[in-house]
Backbone as JSON Lines, residues from 0, in Angstrom:
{"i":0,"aa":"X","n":[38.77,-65.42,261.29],"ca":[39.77,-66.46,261.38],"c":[39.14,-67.78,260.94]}
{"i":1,"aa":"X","n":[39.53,-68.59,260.49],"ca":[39.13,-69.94,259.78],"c":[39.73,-70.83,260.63]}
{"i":2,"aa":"X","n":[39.22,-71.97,260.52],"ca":[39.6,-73.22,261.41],"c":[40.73,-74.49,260.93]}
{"i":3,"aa":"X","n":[41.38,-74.71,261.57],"ca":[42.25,-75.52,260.97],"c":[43.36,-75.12,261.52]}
{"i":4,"aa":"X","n":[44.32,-74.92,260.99],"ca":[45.87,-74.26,260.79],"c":[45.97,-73.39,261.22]}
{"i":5,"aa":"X","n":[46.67,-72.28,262.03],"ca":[46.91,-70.88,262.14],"c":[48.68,-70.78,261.76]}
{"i":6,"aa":"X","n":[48.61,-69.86,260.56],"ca":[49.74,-69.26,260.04],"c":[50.11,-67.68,260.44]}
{"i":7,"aa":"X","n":[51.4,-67.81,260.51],"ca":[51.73,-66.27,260.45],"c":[51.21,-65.25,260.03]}
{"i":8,"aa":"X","n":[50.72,-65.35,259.07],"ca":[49.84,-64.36,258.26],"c":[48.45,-64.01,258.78]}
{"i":9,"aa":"X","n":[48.11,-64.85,259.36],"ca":[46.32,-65.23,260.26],"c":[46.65,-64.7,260.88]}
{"i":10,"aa":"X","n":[47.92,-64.79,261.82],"ca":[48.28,-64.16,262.99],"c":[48.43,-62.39,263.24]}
{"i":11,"aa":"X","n":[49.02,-62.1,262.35],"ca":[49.44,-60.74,261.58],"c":[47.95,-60.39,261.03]}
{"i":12,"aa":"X","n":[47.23,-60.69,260.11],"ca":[45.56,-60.05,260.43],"c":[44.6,-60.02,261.19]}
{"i":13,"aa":"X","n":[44.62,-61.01,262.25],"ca":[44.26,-61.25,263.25],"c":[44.15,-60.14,264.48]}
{"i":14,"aa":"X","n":[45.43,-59.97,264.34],"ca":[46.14,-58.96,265.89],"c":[45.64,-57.41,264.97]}
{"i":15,"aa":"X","n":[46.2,-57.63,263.86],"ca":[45.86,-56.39,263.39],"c":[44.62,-56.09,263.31]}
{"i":16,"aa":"X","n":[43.4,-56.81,263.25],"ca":[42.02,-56.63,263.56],"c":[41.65,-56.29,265.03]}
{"i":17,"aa":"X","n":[42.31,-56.67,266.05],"ca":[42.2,-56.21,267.04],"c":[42.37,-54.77,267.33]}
{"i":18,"aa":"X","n":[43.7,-54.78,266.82],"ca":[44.56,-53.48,267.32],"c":[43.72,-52.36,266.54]}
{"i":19,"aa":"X","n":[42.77,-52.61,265.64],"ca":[42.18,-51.62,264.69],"c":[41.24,-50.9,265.98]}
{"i":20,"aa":"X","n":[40.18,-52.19,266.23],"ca":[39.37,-52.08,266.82],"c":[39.53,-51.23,268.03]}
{"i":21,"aa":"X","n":[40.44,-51.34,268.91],"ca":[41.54,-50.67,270.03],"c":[41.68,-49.11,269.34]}
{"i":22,"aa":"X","n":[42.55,-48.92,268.71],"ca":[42.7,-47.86,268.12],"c":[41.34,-47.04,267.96]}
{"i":23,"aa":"X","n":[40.42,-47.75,267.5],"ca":[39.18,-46.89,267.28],"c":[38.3,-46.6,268.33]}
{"i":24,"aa":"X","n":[38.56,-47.4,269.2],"ca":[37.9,-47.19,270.97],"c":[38.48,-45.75,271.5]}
{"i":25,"aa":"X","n":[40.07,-45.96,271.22],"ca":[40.91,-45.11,271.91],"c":[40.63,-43.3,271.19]}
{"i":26,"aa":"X","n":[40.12,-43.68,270.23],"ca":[39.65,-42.6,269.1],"c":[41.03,-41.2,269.2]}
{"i":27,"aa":"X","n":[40.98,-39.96,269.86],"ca":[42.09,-39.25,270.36],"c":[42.71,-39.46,271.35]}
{"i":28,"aa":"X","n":[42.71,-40.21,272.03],"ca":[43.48,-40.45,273.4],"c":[44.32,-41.58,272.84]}
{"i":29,"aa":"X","n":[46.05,-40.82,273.23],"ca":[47.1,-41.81,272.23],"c":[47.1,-43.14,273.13]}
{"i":30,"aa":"X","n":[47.19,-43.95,272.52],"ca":[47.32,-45.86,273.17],"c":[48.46,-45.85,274.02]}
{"i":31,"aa":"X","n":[49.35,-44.94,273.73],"ca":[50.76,-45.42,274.94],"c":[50.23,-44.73,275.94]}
{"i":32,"aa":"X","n":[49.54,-43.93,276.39],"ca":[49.08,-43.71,277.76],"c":[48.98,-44.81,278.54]}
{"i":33,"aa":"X","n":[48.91,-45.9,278.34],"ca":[48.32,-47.14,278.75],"c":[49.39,-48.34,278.18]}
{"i":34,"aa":"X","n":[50.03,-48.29,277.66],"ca":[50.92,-49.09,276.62],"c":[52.21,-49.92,277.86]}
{"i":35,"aa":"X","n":[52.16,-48.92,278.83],"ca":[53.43,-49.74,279.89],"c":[53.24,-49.97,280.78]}
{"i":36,"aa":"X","n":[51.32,-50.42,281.12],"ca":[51.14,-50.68,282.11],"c":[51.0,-52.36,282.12]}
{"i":37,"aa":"X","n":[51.69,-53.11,283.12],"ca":[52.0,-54.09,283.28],"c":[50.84,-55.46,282.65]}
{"i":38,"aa":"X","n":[49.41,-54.76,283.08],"ca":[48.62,-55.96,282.39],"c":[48.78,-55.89,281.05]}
{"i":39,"aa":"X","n":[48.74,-54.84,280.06],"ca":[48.67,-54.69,278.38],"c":[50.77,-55.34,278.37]}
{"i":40,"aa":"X","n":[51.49,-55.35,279.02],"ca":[52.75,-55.91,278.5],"c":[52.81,-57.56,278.79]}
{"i":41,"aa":"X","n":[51.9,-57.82,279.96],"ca":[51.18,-58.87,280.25],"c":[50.41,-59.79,279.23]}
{"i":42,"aa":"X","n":[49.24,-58.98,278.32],"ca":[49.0,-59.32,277.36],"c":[49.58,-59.78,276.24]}
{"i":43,"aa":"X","n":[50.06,-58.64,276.11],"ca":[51.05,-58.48,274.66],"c":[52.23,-60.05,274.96]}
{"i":44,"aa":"X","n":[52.57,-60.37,276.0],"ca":[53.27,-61.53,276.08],"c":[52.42,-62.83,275.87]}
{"i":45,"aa":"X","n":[50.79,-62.77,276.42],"ca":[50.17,-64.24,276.37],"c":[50.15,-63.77,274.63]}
{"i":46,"aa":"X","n":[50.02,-62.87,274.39],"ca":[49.89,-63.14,272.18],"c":[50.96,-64.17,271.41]}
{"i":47,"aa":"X","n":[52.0,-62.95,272.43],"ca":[53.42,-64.03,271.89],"c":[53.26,-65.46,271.54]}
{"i":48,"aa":"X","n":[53.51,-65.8,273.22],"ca":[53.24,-67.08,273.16],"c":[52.33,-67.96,272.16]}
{"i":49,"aa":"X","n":[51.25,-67.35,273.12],"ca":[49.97,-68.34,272.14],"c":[50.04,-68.36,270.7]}
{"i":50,"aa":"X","n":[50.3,-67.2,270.11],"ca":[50.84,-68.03,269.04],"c":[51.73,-68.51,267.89]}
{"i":51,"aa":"X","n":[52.69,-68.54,268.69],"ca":[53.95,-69.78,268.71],"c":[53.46,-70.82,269.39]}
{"i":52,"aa":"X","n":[52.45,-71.42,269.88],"ca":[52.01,-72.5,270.27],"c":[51.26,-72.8,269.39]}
{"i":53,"aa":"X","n":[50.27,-72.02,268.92],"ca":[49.32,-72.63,267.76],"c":[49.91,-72.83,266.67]}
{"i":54,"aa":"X","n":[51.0,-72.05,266.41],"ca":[51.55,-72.44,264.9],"c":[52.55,-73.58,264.91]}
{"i":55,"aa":"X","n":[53.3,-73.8,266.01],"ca":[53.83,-75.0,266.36],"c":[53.07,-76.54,266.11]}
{"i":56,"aa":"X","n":[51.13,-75.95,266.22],"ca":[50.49,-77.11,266.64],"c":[50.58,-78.06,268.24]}
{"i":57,"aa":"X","n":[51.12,-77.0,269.06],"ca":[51.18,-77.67,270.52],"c":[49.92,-77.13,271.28]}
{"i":58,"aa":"X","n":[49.64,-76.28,270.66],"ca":[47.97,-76.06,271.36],"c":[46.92,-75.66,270.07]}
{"i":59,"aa":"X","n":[45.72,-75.57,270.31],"ca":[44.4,-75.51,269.23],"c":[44.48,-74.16,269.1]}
{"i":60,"aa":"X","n":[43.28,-73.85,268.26],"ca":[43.19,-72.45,267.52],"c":[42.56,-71.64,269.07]}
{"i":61,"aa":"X","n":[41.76,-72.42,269.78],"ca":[40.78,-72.03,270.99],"c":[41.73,-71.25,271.77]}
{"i":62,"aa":"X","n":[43.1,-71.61,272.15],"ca":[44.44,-70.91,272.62],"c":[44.58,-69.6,272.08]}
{"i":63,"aa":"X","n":[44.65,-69.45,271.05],"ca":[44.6,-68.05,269.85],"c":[43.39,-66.87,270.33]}
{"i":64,"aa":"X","n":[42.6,-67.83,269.48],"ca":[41.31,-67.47,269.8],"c":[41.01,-66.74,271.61]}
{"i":65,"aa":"X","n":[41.35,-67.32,272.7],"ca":[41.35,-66.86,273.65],"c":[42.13,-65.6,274.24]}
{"i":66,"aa":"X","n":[43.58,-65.89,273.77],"ca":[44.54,-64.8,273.94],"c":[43.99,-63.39,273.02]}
{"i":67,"aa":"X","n":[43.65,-63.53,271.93],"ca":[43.24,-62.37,271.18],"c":[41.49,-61.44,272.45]}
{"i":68,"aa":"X","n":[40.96,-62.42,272.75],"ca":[39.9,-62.05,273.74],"c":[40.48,-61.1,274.76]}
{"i":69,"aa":"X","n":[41.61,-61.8,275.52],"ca":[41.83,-61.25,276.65],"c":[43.04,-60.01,276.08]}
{"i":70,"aa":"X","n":[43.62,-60.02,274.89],"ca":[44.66,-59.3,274.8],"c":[43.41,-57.46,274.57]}
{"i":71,"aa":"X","n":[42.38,-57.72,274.0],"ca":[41.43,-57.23,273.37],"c":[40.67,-56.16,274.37]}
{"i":72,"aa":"X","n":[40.55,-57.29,275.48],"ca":[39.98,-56.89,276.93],"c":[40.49,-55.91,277.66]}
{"i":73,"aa":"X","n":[41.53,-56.76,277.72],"ca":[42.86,-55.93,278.55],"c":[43.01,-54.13,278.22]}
{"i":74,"aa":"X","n":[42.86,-54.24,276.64],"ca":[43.11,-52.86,276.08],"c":[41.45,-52.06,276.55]}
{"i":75,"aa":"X","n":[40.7,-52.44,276.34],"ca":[39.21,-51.73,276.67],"c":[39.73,-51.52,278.03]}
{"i":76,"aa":"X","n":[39.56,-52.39,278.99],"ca":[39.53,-52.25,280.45],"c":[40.6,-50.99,280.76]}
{"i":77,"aa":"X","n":[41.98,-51.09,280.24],"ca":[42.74,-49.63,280.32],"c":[42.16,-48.53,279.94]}
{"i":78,"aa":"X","n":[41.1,-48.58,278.82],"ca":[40.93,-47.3,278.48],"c":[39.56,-46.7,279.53]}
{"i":79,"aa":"X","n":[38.76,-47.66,279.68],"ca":[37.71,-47.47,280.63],"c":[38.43,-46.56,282.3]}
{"i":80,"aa":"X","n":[39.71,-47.6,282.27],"ca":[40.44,-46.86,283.53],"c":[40.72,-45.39,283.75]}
{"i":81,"aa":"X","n":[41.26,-45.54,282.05],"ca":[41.76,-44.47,281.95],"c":[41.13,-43.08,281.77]}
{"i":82,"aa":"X","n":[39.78,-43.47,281.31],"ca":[38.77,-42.65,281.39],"c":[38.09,-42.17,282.39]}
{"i":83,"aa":"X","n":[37.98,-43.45,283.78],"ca":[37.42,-43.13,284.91],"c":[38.42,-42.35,285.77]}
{"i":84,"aa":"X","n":[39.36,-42.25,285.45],"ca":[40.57,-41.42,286.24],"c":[40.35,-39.58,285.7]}
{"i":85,"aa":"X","n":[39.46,-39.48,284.96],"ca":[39.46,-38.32,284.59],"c":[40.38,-37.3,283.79]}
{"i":86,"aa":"X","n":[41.62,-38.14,283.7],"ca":[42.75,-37.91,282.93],"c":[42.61,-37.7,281.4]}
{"i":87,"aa":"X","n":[41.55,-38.47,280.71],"ca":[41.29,-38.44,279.41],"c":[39.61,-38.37,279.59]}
{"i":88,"aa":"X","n":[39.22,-37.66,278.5],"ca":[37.26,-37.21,278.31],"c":[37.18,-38.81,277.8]}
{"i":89,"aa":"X","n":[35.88,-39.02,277.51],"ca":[35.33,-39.72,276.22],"c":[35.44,-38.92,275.0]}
């Protein structure tokens, strides 16, 4: 991500760099196992927001930048769960 401006498009490669990364954690174990649990819809809402705030210019890129962290997190920490539940191998 570059500094300055955040556009739609930043936004849209951005998330999609995440979601890669996610996807490749999750390797065979499908992502909606985890997809409706309240913190990842939780997440998926601070993305929203944040950025429609950054592209508005009512908050900094650091807003972005943060939400992509925790949206990022959020998805590891489910799968770790989901792993320690014995429900899915590594």
């Amino acid at each position: 991500m570059s500094s300055g401006m955040l556009t739609l498009s930043q936004c849209s490669l951005d998330i999609s760099q995440v979601i890669n990364r996610v996807r490749g954690a999750f390797g065979g174990i499908p992502m909606k196992a985890v997809a409706d649990l309240p913190e990842i819809k939780a997440a998926e809402g601070t993305i929203d927001r944040a950025s429609r705030l950054v592209i508005r210019g009512v908050e900094g890129l650091e807003v972005w930048r943060g939400a992509l962290i925790v949206y990022e997190s959020t998805w590891m920490t489910a799968l770790k769960d989901l792993r320690a539940s014995g429900k899915w191998a590594a």
